[in-house]
Structures are given as structure tokens and as C-alpha cells.
DSSP file (Angstrom, degrees, kcal/mol; ACC not computed):
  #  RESIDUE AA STRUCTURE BP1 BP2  ACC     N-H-->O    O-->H-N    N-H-->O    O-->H-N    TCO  KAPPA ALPHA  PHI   PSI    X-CA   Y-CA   Z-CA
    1    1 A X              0   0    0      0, 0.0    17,-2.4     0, 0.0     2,-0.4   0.000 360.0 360.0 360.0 118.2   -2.7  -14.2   -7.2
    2    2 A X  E     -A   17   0A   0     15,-0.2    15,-0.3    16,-0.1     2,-0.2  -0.586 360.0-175.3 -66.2 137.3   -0.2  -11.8   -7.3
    3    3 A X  E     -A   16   0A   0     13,-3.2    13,-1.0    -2,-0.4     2,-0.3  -0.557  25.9-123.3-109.5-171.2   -0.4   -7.8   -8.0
    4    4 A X        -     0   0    0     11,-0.3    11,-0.3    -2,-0.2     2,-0.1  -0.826  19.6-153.2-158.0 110.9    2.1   -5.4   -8.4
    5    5 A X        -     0   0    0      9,-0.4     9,-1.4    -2,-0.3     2,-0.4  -0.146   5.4-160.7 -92.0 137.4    1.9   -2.5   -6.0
    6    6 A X  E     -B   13   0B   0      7,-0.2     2,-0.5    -2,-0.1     7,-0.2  -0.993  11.6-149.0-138.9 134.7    3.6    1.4   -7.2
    7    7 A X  E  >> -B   12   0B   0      5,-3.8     5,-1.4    -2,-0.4     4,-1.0  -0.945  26.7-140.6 -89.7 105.6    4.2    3.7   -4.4
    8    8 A X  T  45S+     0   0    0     -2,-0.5     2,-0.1     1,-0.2    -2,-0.0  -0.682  76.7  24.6-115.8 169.9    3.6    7.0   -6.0
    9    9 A X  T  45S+     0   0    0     -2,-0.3    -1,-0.2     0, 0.0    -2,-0.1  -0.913 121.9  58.2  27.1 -31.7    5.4   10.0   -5.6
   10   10 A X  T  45S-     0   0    0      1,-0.1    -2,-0.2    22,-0.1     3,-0.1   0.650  99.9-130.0 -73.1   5.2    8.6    7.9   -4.4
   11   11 A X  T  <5 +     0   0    0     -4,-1.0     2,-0.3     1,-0.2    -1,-0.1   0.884  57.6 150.7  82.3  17.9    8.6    5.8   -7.9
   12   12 A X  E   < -B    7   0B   0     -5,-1.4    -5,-3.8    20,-0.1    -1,-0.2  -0.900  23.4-172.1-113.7 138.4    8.8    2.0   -5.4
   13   13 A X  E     +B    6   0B   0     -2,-0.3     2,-0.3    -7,-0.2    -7,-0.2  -0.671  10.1 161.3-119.9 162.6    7.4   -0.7   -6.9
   14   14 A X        -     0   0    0     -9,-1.4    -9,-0.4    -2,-0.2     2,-0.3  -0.940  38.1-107.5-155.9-170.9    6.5   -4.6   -5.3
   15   15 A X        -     0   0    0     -2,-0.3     2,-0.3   -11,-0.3   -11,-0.3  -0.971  35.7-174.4 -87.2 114.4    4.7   -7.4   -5.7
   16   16 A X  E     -A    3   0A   0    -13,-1.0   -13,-3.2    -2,-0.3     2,-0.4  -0.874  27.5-114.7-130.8 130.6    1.8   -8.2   -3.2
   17   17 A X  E >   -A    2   0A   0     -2,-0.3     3,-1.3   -15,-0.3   -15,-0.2  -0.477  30.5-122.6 -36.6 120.2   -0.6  -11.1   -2.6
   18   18 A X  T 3  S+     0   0    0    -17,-2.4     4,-0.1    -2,-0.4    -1,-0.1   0.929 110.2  36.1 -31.6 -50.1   -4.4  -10.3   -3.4
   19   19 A X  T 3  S+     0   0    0    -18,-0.3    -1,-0.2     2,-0.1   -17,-0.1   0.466  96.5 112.2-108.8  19.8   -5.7  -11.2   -0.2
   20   20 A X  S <  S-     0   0    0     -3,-1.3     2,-0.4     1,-0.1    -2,-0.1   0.722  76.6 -97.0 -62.0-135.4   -2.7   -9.9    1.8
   21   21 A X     >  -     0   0    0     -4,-0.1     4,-2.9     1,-0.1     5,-0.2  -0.881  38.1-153.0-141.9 113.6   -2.6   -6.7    4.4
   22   22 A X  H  > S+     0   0    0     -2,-0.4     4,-1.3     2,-0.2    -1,-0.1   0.710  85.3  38.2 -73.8 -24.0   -1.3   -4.2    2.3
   23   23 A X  H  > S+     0   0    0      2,-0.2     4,-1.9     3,-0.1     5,-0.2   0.768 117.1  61.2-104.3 -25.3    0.6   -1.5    4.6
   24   24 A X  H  > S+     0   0    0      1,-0.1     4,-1.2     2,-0.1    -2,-0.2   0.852 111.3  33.8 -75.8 -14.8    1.8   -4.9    6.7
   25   25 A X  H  X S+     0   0    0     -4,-2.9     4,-1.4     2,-0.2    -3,-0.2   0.963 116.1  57.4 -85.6 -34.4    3.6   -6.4    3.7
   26   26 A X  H  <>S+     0   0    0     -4,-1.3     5,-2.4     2,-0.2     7,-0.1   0.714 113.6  41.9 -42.5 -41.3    4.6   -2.7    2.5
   27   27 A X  H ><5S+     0   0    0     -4,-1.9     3,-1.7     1,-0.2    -1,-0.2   0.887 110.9  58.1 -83.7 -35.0    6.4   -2.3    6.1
   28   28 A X  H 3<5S+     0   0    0     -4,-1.2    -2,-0.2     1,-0.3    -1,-0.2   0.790 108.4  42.3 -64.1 -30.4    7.8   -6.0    6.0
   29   29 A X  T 3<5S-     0   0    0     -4,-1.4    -1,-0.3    -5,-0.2    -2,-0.1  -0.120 117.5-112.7-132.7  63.0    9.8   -5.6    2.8
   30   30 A X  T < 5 +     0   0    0     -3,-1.7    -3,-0.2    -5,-0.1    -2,-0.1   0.678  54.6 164.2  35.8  38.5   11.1   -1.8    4.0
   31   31 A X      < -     0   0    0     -5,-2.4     2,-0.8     1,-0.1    -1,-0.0  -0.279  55.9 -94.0 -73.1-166.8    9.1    0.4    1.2
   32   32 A X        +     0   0    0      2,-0.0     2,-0.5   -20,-0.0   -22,-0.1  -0.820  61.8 166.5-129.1  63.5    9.1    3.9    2.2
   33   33 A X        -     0   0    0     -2,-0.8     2,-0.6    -7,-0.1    13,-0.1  -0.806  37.2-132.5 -84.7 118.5    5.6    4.2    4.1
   34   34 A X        +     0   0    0     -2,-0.5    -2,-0.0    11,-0.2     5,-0.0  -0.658  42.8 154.0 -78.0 127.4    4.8    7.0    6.1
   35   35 A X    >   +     0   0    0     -2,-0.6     3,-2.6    11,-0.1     5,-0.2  -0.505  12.5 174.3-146.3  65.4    3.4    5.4    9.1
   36   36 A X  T 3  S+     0   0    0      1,-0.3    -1,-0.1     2,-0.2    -2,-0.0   0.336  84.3  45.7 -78.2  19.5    4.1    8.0   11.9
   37   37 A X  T >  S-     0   0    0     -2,-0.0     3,-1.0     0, 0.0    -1,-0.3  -0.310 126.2-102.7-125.6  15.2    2.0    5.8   14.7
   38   38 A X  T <   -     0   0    0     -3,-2.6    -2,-0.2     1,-0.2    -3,-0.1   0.880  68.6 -61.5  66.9  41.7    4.1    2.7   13.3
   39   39 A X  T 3  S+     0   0    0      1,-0.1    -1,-0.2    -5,-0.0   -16,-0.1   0.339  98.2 130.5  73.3   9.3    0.9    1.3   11.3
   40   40 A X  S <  S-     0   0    0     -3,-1.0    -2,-0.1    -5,-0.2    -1,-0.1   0.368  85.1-108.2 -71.4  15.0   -1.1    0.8   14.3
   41   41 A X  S    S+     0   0    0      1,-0.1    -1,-0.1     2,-0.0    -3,-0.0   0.844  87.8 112.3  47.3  34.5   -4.2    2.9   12.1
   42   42 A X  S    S+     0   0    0     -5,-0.1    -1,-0.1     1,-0.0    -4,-0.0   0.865  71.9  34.5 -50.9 -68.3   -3.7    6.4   14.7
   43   43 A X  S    S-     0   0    0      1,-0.0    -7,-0.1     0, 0.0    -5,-0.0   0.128  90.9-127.8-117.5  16.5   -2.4    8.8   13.0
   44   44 A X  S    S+     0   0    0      1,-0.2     3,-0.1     2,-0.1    -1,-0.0   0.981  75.4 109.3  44.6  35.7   -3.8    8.9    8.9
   45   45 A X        +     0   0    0      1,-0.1   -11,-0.2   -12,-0.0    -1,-0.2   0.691  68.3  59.4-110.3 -14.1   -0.5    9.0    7.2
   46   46 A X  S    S+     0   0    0    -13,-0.1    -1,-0.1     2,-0.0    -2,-0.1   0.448  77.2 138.2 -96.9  14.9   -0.6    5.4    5.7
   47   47 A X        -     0   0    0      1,-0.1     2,-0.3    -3,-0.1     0, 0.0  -0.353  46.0-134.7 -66.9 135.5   -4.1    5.9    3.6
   48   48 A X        -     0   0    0      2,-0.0     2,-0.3     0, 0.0    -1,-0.1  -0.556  13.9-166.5 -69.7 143.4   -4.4    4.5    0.1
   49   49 A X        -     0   0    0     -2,-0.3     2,-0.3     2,-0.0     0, 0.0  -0.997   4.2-166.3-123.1 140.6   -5.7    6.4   -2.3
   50   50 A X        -     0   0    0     -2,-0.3     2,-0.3     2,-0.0     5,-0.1  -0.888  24.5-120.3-118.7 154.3   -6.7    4.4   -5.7
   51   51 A X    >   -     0   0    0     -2,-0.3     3,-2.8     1,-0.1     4,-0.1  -0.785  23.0-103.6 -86.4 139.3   -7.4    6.4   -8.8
   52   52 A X  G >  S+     0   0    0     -2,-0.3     3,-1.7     1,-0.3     4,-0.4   0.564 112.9  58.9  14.2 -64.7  -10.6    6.5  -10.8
   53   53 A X  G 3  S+     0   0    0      1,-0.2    -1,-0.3     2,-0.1     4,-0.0   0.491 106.2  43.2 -75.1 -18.5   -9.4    4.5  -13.5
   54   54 A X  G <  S+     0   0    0     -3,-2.8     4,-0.4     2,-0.1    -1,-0.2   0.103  80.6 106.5-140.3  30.5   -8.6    1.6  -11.6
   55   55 A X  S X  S+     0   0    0     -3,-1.7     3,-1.2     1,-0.2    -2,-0.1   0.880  74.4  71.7 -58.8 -45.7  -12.1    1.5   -9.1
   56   56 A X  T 3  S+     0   0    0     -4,-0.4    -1,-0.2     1,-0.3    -2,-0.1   0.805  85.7  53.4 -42.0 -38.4  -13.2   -1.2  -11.0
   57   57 A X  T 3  S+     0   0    0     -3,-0.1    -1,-0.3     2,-0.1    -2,-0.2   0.906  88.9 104.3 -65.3 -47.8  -10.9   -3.6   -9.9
   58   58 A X    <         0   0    0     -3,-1.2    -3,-0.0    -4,-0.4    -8,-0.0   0.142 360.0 360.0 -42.7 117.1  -12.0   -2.8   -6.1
   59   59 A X              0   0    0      0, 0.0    -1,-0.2     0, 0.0    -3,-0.1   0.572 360.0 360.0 -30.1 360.0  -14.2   -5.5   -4.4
């Protein structure tokens, strides 16, 4: 199943696989991540945040 991913403040949208890796497909089709350890889960710049409204969905 596909979803469809919004990068917010910078307005970039994709498409994602369900059961993918979310910051590796994000870096693989060149979105605009801050990843200042290169995504290796160092440095805390690549955290999601999901809103309220859309916990439900969450496993």
C-alpha cells in the first residue's frame, strides 16, 4: 500500500510504501531532509513528528 508523505514547512510531497523506512526512501528520492549525521540516527534532526489528528492511523 501506498501513502503519500508532506514534508512540512518546505511544502514537498511523495509517495511512500507502508512498510518502507521512511527517512531512507525520503533520502533516496532527494527530498529536503535535515539529516546532519547523514541519517545514521546521531544527531536528532531527522525526527518525525505526526499530528494529533492523524495518531490513529499509527500502529
Amino acid at each position: 500500500m501506498v501513502k503519500i508523505v508532506r514534508l512540512e514547512p518546505i511544502a514537498q510531497e511523495t509517495a511512500i510504501e507502508t512498510n518502507g523506512n521512511l527517512l531512507s526512501i525520503l533520502i533516496k528520492k532527494d527530498l529536503d531532509v535535515l539529516k546532519e549525521c547523514g541519517g545514521r540516527g546521531m544527531c536528532a534532526t531527522c525526527h518525525v513528528y505526526v499530528k494529533k489528528v492523524w495518531m490513529h492511523y499509527l500502529p
